[in-house]
C-alpha positions in Angstrom: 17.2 -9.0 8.3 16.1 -6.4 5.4 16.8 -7.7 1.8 18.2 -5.0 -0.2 16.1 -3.5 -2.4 18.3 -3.9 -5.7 17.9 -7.8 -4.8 13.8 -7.2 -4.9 14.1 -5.2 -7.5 16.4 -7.8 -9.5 14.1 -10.8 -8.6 10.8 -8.9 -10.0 9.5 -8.9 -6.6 8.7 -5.7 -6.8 7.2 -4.1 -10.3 6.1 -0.4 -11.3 9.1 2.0 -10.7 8.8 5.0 -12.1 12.0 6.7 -10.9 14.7 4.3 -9.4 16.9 7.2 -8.6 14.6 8.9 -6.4 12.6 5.5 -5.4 15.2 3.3 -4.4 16.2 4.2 -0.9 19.4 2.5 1.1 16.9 -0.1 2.6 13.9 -0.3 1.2 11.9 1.3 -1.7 9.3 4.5 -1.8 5.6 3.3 -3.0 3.9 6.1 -5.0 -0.3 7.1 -4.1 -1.9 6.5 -7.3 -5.4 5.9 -6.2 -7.6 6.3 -3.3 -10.6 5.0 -2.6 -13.3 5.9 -0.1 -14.6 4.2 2.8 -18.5 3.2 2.9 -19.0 5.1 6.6 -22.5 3.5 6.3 -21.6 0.0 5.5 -21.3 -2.5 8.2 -17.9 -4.2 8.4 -18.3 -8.2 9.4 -15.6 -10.1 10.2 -16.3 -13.8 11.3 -14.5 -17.1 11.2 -15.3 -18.0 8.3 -16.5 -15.2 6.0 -15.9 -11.8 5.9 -18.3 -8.5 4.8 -15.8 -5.7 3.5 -17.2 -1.6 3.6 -16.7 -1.1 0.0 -16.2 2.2 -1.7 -15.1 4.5 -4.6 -12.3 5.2 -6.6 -11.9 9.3 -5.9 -10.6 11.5 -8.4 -8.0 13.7 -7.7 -8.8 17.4 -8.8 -8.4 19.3 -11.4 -4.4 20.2 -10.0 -4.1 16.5 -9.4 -4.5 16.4 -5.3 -6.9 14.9 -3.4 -8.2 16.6 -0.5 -7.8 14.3 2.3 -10.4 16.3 5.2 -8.9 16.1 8.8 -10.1 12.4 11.1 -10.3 10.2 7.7 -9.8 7.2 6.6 -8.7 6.4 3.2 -7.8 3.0 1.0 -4.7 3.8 -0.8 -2.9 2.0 -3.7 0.2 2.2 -5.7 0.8 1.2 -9.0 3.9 -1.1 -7.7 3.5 -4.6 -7.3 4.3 -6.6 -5.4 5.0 -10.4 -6.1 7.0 -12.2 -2.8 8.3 -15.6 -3.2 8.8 -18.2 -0.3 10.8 -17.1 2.2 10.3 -13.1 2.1 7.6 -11.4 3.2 7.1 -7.0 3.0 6.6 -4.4 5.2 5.2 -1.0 4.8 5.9 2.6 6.6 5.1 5.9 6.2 7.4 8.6 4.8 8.4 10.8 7.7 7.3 14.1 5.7 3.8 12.9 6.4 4.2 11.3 10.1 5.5 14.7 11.2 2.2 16.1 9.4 -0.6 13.8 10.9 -0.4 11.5 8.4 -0.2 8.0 8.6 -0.6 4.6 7.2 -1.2 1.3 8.1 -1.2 -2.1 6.6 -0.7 -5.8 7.3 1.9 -8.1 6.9 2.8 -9.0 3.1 3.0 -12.8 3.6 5.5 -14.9 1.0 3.2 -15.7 -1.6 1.4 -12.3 -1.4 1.1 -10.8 -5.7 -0.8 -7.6 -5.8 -0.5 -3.8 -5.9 1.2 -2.2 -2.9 -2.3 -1.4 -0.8 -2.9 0.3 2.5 -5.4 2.6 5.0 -4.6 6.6 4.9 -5.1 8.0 8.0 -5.0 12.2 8.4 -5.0 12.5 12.2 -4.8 16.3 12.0 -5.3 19.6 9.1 -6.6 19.6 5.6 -4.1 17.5 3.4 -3.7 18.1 -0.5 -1.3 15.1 -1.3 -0.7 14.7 -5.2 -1.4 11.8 -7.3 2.3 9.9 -7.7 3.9 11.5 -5.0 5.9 8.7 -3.4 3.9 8.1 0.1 5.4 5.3 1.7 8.3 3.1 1.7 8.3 -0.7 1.3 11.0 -3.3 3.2 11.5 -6.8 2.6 12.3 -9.3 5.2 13.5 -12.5 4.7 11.1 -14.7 6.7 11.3 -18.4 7.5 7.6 -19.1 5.9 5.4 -22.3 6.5 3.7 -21.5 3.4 2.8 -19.5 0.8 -0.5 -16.6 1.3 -3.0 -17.8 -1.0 -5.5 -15.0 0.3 -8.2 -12.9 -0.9 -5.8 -9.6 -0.9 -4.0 -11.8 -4.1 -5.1 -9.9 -7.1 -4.2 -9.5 -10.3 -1.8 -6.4 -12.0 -3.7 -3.6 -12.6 -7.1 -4.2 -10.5 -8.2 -4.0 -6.6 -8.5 -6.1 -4.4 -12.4 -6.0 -4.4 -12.3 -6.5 -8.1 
């Protein structure tokens, strides 16, 4: 069942809202782009059983209009200045706003396991045109699920407000 978001909101599970009245949706709550990072394309990705080697990349800066180009068949890290900080018992779930579904633009991202505290993250892909999307535009939404946990995510994606993962 979806937990209202007034009850995430009340509970601090969720931090960082700039504008409740457009953010808070009937069930669940718009994320906002507030950084992007690159992808290292040359990097080698490992992913073993018991280690892992991530691509890396750079913080981008939007332009000079605040936008960042987004070039057609790209992959992006995206992050929001929300956080997120799920107790036992709920876990998250993220979609894309349908503005930019209809427009080639999607998102994907895990699970957000009870116990997960960190910044609202997630891949940007454009499957189709040049995109300008503006920094703070609300990109995404978030939904919380109440979720009958065997434990709490103690993970490498837990980070601290303010910082990256990879930091």
């Amino acid at each position: 069942m979806f937990i209202s978001p007034q009850t995430a909101i009340d509970n601090g599970w969720i931090t960082g809202i700039v504008d409740p009245a457009e953010q808070v949706q009937p069930n669940a709550i718009d994320f906002t782009l507030d950084t992007v990072y690159s992808i290292n394309e040359n990097a080698t990705f490992v992913l073993g059983k018991k280690d892992k080697k991530m691509r890396g990349g750079d913080i981008l800066p939007p332009d000079e209009n605040g936008n960042w180009t987004i070039a057609p068949n790209t992959v992006h890290d995206g992050m929001s200045d929300m956080y997120a900080n799920l107790p036992e018992d709920v876990a998250a779930l993220l979609i894309i706003r349908s503005t930019l579904n209809r427009n080639g633009i999607f998102l994907t991202s895990g699970l957000y396991d009870s116990g997960f505290q960190g910044h609202v993250a997630f891949a940007i892909h454009n499957r189709s045109g040049i995109a300008l999307i503006e920094k703070g535009v609300r990109f995404g939404q978030i939904i919380f699920v109440e979720s009958a946990s065997v434990g709490m995510y103690a993970g490498g994606y837990n980070h601290k407000l303010g910082t990256h993962h990879s930091n």
